[in-house]
C-alpha positions as CSV (number, residue, x, y, z in Angstrom):
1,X,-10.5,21.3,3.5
2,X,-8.1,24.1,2.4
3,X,-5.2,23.5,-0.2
4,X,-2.5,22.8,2.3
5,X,-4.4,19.7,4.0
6,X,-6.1,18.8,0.5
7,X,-4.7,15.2,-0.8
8,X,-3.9,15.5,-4.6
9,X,-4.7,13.2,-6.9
10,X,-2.7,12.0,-10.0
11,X,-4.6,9.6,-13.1
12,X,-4.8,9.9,-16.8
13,X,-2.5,7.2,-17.8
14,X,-4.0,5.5,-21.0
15,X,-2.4,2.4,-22.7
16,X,-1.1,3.3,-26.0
17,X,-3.4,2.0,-29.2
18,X,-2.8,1.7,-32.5
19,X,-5.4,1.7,-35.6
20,X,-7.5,-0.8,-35.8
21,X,-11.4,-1.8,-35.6
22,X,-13.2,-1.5,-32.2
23,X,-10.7,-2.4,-29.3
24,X,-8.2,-4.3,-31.6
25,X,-5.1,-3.1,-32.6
26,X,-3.3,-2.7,-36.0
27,X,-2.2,-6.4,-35.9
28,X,-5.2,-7.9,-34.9
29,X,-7.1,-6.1,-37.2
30,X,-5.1,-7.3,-40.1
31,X,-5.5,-11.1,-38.7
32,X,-9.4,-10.8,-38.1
33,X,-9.8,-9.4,-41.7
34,X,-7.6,-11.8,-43.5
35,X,-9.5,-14.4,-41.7
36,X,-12.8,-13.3,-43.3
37,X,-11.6,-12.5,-46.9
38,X,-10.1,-16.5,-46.7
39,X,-12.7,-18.3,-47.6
40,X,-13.8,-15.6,-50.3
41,X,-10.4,-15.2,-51.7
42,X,-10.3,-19.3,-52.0
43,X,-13.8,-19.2,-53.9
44,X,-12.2,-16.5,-56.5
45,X,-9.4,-18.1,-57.0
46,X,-10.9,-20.9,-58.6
47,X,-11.7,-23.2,-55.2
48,X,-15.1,-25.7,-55.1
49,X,-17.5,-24.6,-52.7
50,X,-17.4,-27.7,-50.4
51,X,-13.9,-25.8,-49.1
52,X,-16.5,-23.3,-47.1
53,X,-16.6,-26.5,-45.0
54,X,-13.2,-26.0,-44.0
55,X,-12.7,-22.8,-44.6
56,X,-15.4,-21.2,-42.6
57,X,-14.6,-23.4,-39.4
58,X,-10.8,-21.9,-39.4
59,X,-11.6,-18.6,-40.0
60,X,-14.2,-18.1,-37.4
61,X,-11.2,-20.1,-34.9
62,X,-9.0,-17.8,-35.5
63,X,-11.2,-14.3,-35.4
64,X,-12.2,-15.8,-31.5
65,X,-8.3,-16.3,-30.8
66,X,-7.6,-13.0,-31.9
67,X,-10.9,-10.9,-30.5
68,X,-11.4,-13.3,-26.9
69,X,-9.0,-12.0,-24.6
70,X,-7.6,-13.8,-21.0
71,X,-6.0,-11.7,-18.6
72,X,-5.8,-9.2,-21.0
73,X,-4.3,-10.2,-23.6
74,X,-5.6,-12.2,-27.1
75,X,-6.3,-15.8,-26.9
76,X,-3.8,-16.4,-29.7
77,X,-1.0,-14.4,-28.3
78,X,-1.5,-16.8,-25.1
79,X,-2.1,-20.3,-27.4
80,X,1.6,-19.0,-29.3
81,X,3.3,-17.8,-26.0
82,X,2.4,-21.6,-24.8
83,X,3.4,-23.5,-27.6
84,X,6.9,-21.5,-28.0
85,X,7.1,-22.2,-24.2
86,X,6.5,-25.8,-24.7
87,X,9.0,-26.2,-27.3
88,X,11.7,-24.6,-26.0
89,X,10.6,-26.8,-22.7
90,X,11.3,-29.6,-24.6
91,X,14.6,-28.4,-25.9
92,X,15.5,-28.0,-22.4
93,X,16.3,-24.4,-23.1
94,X,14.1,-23.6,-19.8
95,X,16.8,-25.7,-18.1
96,X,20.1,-23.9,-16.4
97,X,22.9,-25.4,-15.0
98,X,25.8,-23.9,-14.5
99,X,27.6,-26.4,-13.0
100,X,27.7,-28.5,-16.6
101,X,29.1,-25.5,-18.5
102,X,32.8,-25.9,-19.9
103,X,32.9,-22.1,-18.7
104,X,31.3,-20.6,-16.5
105,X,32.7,-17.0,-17.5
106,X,31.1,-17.3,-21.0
107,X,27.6,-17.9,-20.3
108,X,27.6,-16.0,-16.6
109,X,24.2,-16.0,-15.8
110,X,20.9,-18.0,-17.0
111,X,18.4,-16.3,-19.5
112,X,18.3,-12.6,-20.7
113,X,21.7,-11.6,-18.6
114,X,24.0,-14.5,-20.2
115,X,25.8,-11.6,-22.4
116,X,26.1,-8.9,-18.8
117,X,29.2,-9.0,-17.7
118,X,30.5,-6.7,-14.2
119,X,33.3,-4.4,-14.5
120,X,34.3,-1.6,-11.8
121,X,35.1,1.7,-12.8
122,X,36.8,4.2,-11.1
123,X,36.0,8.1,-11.0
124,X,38.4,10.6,-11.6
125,X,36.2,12.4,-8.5
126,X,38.0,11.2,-5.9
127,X,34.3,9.0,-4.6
128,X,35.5,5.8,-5.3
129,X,34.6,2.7,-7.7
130,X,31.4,2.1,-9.4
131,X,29.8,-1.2,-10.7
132,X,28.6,-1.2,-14.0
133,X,26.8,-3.7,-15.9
134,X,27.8,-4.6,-19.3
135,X,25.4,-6.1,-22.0
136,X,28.5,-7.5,-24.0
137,X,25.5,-8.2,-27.0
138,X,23.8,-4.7,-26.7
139,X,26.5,-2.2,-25.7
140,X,24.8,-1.0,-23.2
141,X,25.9,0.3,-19.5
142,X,24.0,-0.2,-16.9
143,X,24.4,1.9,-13.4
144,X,22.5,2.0,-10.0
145,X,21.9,4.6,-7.6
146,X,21.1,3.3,-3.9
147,X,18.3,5.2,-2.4
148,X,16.7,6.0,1.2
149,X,13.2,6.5,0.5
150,X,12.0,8.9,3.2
151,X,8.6,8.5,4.3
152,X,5.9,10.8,2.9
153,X,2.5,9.5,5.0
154,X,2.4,12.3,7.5
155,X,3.3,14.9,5.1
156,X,1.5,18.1,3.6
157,X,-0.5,18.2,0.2
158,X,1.9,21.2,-0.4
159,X,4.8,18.2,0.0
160,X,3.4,15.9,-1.6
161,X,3.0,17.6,-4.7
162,X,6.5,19.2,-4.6
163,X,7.8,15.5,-4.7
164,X,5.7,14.3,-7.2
165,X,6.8,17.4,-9.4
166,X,10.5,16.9,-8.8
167,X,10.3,13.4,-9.6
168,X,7.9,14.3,-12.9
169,X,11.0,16.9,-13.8
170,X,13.7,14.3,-13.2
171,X,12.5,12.4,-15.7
172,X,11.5,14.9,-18.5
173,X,15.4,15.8,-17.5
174,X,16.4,12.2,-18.9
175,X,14.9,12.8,-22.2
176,X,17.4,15.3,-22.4
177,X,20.2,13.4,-21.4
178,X,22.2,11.7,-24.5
179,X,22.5,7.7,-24.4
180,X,19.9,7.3,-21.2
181,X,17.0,4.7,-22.7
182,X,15.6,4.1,-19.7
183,X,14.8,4.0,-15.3
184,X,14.0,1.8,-13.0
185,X,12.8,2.2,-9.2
186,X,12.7,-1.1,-7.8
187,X,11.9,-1.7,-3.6
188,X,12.4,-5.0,-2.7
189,X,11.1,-5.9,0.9
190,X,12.5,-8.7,2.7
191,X,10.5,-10.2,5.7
192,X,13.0,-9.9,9.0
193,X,13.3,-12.1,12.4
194,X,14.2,-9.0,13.8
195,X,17.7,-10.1,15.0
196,X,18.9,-7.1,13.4
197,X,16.4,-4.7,15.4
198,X,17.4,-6.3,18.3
199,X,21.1,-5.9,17.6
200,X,21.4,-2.5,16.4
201,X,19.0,-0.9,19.6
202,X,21.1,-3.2,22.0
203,X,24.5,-1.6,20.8
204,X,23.4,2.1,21.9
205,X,21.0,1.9,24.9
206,X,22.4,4.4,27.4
207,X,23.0,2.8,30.7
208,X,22.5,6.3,31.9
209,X,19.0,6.4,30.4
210,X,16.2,6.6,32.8
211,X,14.8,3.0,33.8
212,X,11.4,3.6,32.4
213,X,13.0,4.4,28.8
214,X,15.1,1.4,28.3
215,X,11.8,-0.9,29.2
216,X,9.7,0.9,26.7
217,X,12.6,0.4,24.1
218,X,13.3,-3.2,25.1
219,X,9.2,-3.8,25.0
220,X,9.2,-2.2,21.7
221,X,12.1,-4.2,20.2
222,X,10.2,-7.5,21.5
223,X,6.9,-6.7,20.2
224,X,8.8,-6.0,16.5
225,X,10.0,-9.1,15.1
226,X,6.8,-10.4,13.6
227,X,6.2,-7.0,11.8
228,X,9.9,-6.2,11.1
229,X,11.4,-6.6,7.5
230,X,14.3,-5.0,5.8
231,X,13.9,-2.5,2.3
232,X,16.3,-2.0,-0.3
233,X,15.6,0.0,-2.7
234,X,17.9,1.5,-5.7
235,X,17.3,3.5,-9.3
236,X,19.2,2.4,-12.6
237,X,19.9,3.6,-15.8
238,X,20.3,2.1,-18.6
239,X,22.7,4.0,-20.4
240,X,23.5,3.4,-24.8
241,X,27.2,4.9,-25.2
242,X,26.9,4.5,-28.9
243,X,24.3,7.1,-28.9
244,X,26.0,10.3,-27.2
245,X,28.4,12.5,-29.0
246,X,31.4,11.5,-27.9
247,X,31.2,8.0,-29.3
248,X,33.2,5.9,-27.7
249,X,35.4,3.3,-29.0
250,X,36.3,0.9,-26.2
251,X,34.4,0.0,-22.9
252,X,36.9,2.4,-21.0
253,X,35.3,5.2,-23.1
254,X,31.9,3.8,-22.4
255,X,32.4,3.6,-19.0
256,X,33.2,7.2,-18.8
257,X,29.9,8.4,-20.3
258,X,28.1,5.9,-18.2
259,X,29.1,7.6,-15.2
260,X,28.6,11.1,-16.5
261,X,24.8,9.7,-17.2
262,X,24.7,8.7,-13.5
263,X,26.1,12.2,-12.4
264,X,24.0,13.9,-13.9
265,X,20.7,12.5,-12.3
266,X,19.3,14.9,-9.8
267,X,16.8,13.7,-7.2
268,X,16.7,16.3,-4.8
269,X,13.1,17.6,-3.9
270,X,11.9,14.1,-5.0
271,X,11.3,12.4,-1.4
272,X,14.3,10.6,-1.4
273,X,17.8,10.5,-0.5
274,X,20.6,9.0,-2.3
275,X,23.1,6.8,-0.3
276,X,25.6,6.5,-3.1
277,X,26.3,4.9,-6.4
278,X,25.8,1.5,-6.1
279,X,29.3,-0.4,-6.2
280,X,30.1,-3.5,-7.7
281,X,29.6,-5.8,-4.4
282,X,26.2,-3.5,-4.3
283,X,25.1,-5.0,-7.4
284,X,26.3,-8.6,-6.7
285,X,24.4,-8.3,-3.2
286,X,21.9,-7.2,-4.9
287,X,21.1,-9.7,-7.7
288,X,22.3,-13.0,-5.4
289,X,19.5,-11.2,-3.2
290,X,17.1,-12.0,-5.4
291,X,18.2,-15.5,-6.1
292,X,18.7,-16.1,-2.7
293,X,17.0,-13.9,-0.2
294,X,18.7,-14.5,2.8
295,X,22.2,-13.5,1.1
296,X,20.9,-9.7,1.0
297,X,22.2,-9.9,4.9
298,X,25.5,-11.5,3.4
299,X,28.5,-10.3,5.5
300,X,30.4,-8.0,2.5
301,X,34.0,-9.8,2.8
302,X,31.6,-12.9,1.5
303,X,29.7,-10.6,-1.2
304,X,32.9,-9.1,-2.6
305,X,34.5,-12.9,-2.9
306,X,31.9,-13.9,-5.5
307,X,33.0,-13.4,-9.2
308,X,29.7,-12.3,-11.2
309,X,28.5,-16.3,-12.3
310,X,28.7,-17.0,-9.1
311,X,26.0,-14.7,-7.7
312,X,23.3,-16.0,-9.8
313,X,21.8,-19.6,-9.6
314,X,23.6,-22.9,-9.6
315,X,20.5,-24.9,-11.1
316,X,17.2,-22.9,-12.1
317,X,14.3,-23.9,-13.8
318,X,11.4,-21.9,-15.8
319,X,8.2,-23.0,-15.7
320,X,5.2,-21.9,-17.3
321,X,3.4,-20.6,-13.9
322,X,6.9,-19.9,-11.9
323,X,10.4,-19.7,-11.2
324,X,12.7,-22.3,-9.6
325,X,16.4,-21.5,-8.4
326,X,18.8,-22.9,-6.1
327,X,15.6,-24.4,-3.4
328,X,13.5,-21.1,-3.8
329,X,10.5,-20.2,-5.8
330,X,9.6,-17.1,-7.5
331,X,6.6,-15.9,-8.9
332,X,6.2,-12.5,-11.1
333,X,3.2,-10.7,-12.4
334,X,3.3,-7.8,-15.0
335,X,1.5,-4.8,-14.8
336,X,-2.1,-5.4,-17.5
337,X,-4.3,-2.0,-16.9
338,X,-3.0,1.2,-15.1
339,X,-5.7,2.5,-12.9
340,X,-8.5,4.6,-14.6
341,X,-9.5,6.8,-11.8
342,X,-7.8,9.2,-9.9
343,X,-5.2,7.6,-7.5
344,X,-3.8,9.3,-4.5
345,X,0.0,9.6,-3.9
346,X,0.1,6.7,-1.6
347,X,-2.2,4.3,-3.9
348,X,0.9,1.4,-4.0
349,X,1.2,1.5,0.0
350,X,-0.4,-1.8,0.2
351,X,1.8,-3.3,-2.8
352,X,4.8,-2.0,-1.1
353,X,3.8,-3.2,2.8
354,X,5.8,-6.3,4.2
355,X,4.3,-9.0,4.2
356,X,5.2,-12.7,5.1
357,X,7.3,-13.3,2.1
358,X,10.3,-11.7,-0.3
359,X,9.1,-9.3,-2.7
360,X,10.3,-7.0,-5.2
361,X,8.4,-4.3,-6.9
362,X,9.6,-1.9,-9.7
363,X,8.4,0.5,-11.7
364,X,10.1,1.2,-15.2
365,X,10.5,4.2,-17.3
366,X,11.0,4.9,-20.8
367,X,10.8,8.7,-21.1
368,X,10.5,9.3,-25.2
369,X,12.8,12.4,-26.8
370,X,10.6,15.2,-28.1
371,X,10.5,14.0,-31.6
372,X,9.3,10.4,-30.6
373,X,6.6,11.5,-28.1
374,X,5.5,14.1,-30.8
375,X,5.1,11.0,-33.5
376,X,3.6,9.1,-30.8
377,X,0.8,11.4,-29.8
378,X,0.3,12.4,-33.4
379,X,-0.2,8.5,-34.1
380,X,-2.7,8.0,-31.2
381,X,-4.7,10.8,-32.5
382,X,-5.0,9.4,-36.0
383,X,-5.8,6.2,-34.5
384,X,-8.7,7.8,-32.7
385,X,-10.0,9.5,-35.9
386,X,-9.6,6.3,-37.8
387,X,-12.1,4.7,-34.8
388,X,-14.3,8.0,-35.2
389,X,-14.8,7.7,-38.7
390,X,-15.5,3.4,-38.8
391,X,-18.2,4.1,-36.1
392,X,-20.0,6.6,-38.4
393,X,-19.8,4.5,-41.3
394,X,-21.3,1.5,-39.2
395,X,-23.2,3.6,-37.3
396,X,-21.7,2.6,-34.0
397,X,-22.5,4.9,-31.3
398,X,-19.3,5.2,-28.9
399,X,-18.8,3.8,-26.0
400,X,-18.5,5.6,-22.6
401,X,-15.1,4.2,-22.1
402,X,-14.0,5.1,-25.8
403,X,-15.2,9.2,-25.2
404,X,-13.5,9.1,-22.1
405,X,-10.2,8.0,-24.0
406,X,-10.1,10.1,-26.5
407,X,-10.3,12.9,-24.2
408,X,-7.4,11.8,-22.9
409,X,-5.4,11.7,-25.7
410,X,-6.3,15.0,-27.3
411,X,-5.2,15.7,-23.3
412,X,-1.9,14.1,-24.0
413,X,-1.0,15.8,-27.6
414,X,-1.8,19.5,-26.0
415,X,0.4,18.8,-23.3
416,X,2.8,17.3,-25.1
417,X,2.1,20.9,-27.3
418,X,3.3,22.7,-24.3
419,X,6.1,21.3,-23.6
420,X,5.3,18.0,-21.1
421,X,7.5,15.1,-22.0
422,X,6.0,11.5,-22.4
423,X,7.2,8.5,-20.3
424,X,5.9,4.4,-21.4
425,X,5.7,2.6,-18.1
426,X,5.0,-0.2,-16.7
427,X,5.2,-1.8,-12.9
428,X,6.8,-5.4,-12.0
429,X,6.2,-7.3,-8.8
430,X,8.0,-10.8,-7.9
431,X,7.7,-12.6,-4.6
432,X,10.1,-15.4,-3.8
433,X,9.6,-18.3,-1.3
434,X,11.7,-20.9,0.2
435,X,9.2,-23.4,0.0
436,X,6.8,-24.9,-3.3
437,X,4.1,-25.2,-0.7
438,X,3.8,-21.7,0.5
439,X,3.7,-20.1,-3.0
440,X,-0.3,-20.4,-3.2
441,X,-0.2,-18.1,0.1
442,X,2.6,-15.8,-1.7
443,X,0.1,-14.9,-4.9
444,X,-2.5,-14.7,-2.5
445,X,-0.6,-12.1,-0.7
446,X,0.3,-10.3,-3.4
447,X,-3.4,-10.4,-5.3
448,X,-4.6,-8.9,-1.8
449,X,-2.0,-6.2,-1.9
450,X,-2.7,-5.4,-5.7
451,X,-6.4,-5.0,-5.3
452,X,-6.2,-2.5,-3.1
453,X,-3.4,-0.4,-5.1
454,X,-5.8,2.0,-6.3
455,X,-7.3,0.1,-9.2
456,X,-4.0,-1.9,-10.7
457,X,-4.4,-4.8,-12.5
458,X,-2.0,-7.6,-13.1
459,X,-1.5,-10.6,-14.6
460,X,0.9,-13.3,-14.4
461,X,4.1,-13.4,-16.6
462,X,3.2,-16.9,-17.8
463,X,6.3,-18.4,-19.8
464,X,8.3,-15.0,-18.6
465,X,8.8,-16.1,-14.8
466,X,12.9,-15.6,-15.4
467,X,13.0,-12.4,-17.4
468,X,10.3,-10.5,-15.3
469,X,12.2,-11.8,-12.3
470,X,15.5,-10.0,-13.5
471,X,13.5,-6.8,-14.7
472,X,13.8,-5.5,-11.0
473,X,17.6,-6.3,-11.0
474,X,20.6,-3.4,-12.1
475,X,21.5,-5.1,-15.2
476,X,19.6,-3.4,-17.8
477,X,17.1,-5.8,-18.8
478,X,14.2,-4.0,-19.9
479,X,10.7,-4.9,-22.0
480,X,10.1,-1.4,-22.8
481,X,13.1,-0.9,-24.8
């Protein structure tokens, strides 16, 4: 297999880590320790030694909350995440309805995007408006490129490889780019009857074409509908105005630096077209999509008669395990382990297929200015000394996983050395359905699709359904900022 045929692979992604003992991080070290001096400390300080009774007991509860891990994360982070949960359950704080609120316009939208508000700016360039979300409590601009993805499956290594490099330089680009915190690709597939197939290849069939041709196309058309489903997909920015130069005083001002953020975002080489900056009917179609799915085919005189409460849901509700709004259900997973091999380019096909339901898959970026990824690799490195150094004094021999690791950090400082830039990430998928009783089948679907992404692992946002659901969407809502 030569170099022009040859698939390239892509890995080394590590989770970042900081000091700690074994596996556990700074935090958890801190608890498991202060767990174990406890019951000393209350001896010293003058204590009877019947407290060992109850001492002991709590101390070893909480070292196997904090060291026992479910889907990835510490037992105590899930026993706290529940227990908020079921407080603010009780509260009725996981309870939206917009139709009780004295106004609407104050509280637009349930959960993290209550402070967004939509404006539409105008260029001075002559290419019409642009929608722009406004966090009204952040400052923060948010702005939306809609894409074409073109397909890369029957492409050269020698393609490939260019894409994947132009897309790796686009984003070291960002870290250059004043006020941009973060990108996010998001691809949301939406299952069709194929009434729109049908449509669009009755509308220009030739009645000059040759017999034969129009019965292949009209066999083809019939045998689509099952396997037919529409794609949108779209890249925002979230853009901090406060933080460039020019330091603007107004949202006018802010607007303005927004859009020079936008312009200066340069995908070409990457695989993908860009349509055009996403307007502000784009952005309502596109988050009353995700509410309501069917709305994404929403004739635009309908779209662009919605004020921004309206696209978002009239009653919603946010369970522990999933997401209810206006009759649909959603259910969201967050991305727990990237993969540890070596992935091809098209590892997320199966993630990104269409299946039988709604879903929405994005991948978010936080590309880190020099001096953060330079304290950021320095930090992992000391944190991998600091592990070094506690092995030899317990006489710990290391771990296959833990060699393998700290190779791949010493990889990531020297490339960072050179000149690389550093990007956090992290991948969201949500599927929606129209009915409670076909959401088993939905996970199942998407559990399916996950396993074979090339080693992925997920895990469900439990008490998060509403805020992982609006991750995906163009209004700046972000867990890696």
């Amino acid at each position: 297999m030569n170099a022009e045929t040859q698939q390239p692979l892509y890995g080394g992604w590590r989770r970042s880590k900081s000091m700690g003992i074994a596996t556990l991080n700074s935090g958890q070290t801190v608890v498991v320790v202060g767990a174990m001096l406890t019951p000393i400390m209350v001896i010293i300080l003058g204590g009877p030694l019947s407290t060992l009774a109850v001492t002991v007991p709590i101390a070893l509860t909480v070292i196997i909350l904090t060291v026992w891990q479910r889907h990835g994360m510490p037992l105590m982070s899930y026993a706290i995440g529940r227990a908020r949960w079921s407080l603010a359950n009780m509260r009725g704080e996981t309870s939206y309805r917009s139709v009780f609120l004295p106004s609407p316009e104050a509280l637009d939208l349930p959960g993290m995007v209550a402070p967004t508000k939509l404006i539409r700016a105008e260029a001075s360039d002559g290419r019409g408006s642009t929608g722009l979300v406004w966090n009204q409590r952040t400052g923060t601009m948010t702005a939306a490129l809609l894409l074409n993805p073109a397909g890369s499956l029957l492409a050269s290594g020698t393609t490939v490889r260019s894409q994947v490099t132009a897309w790796g330089d686009t984003l070291a680009r960002l870290a250059d780019e004043d006020g941009v915190q973060m990108a996010a690709v998001t691809l949301q597939i939406t299952p069709s009857s194929g009434a729109a197939l049908s449509d669009h290849v009755r509308g220009r069939l030739d009645p000059a074409a040759p017999p034969l041709a129009r019965q292949a196309i009209r066999e083809l058309v019939e045998g689509a509908p099952r396997a037919s489903a529409q794609m949108a997909a779209w890249l925002s920015l979230v853009i901090d105005p406060a933080a460039s130069p020019e330091k603007p005083t107004g949202p006018a001002e802010s607007a303005a630096v927004a859009l020079g953020a936008l312009d200066a975002v340069d995908l070409s080489g990457a695989g993908v077209d860009v349509l055009r900056r996403a307007t502000d009917v784009d952005i309502k179609r596109l988050v009353r999509g995700a509410f309501v799915p069917s709305d994404m085919d929403a004739p635009a005189a309908q779209i662009e008669e919605l004020v921004w409460h309206e696209v978002g849901p009239v009653a919603a509700e946010d369970e522990w395990t999933h997401y209810q709004h206006d009759g649909h259900y959603s259910t969201s997973w967050v991305l727990r382990e990237a993969p540890r091999k070596l992935v091809a380019y098209d590892s997320l096909l199966k993630l990104l297929a269409p299946g039988q339901f709604t879903r929405r898959v994005t991948l978010v970026y936080r590309v880190l200015p020099t001096h953060e990824a330079q304290a950021v690799v320095e930090r992992e490195i000391n944190a991998n000394d600091a592990r070094r150094q506690y092995r030899e004094r317990t006489k710990r021999t290391s771990t296959r996983r833990e060699r393998v690791d700290a190779v791949h950090a010493e990889r990531t400082a020297e490339e960072e050395a050179m000149g690389a830039g550093m990007v956090q990430w992290s991948i969201y998928v949500t599927t929606t359905v129209d009915n409670l009783a076909d959401l088993p089948a939905a996970r199942r679907e998407i559990e399916k699709a996950a396993r074979s992404s090339g080693g992925l692992r997920f895990r469900p946002a439990f008490g998060g359904q509403s805020a992982a659901l609006v991750v995906g969407l163009p209004v700046g809502i972000n867990p890696l900022l």
